[in-house]
N, C-alpha and C positions, 0 to 999 in steps of 0.2 A: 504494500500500500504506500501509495507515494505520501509522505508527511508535511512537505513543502511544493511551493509553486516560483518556479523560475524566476527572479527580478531583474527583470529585463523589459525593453523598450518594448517588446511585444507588448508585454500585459498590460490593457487596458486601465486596469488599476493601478497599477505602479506610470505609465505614462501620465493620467487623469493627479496623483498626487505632487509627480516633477513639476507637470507644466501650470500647476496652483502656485508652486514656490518660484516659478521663473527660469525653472531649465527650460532646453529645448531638445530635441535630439538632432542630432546630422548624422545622415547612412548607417543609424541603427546605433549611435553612439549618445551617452547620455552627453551632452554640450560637446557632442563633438570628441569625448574623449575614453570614455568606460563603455566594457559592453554590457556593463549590469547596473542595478540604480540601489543597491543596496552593498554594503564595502565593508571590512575592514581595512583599516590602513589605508590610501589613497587618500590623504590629510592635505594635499595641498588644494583638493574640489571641498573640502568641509570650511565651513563659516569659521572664522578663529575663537577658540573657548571668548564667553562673553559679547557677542558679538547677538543680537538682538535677532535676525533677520537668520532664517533655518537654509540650509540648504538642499539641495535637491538630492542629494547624494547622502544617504542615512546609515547609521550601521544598525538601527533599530533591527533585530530579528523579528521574524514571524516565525510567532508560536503556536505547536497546536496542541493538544494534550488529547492522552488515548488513554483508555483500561488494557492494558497488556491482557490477552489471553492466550490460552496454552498451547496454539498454532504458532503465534509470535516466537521465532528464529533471533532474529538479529535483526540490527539496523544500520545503515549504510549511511556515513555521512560525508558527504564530498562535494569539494568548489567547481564551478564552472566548467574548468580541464577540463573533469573526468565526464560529464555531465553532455558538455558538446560533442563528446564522439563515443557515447555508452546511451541505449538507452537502458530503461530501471529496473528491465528485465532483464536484459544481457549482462549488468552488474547483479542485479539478486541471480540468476546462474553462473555467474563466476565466483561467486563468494560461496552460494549453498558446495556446489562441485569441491571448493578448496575446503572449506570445512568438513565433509564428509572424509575430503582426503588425508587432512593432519590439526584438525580440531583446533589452529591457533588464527586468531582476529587480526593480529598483526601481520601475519606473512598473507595474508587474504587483502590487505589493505595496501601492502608494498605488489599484490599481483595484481590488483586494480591500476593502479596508478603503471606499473609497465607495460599493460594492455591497453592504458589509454597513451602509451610511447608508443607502442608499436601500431596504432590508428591511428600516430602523428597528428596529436591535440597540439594547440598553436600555444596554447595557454597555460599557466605555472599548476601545480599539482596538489589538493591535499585529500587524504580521505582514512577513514577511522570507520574502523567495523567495531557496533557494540554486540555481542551475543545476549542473547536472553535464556538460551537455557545452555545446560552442560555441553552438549554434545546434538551435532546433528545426527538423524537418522536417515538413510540411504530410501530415496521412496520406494514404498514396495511395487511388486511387477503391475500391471495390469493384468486379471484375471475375465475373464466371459462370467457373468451367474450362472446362465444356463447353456450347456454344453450341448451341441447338436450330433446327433450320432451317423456317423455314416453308411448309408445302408450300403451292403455290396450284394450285386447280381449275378 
């Protein structure tokens, strides 16, 4: 289940609260210069501490909150990078696949990030696998319920 929504010039909502504050975008860029509109770091687009007037460029997160239940695996947290050239499937099967393989979050999260090397992501890297339970379990086969007999003649 995806837990966050991209911020980026696409989204409606995130476009609708830049250009309240006076940004603008050019070719997909917030002022011409971020591909996203939510930031750590990038302090030279933020308003200077004190400075009255917000800018368009936030580190504010969006939060969602869930009840974990006992399907809940793990969860996948990662920047931009990995995100442009993975979609949330192909990273939950590369994480489920490596954890099934050697049960560790950490080596699941440096094979993220050199898979999003080897699809030549333009953009800098980070991503952190939380697990939720012990150990994953290898899905079982698919079986038929009812089994069709073959007559022979």
């Amino acid at each position: 289940m995806q837990m966050s929504n991209d911020h980026r010039p696409s989204s409606l909502k995130e476009k609708k609260r830049v250009e309240e504050l006076g940004g603008y975008f050019e070719d997909g860029y917030l002022n011409g210069e971020l591909a996203v509109t939510r930031a750590l770091g990038d302090r030279f687009m933020k308003s200077p501490t004190g400075n009255k007037s917000k800018s368009p460029l936030i580190a504010e997160p969006e939060m969602t909150q869930m009840m974990l239940t006992n399907d809940d695996e793990f969860m996948i947290i990662g920047c931009d990078g990995i995100w442009d050239v993975m979609s949330n499937e192909e990273a939950v099967g590369l994480v489920r696949r490596q954890l099934i393989q050697h049960n560790d979050p950490q080596r699941c999260a440096t094979e993220l990030i050199n898979q999003a090397l080897r699809l030549q992501t333009s953009d800098n890297l980070t991503a952190i696998v939380v697990c939720f339970t012990s150990h994953i379990e290898p899905p079982k086969p698919w079986r038929p319920k009812h089994r069709c007999r073959e007559s022979a003649q």
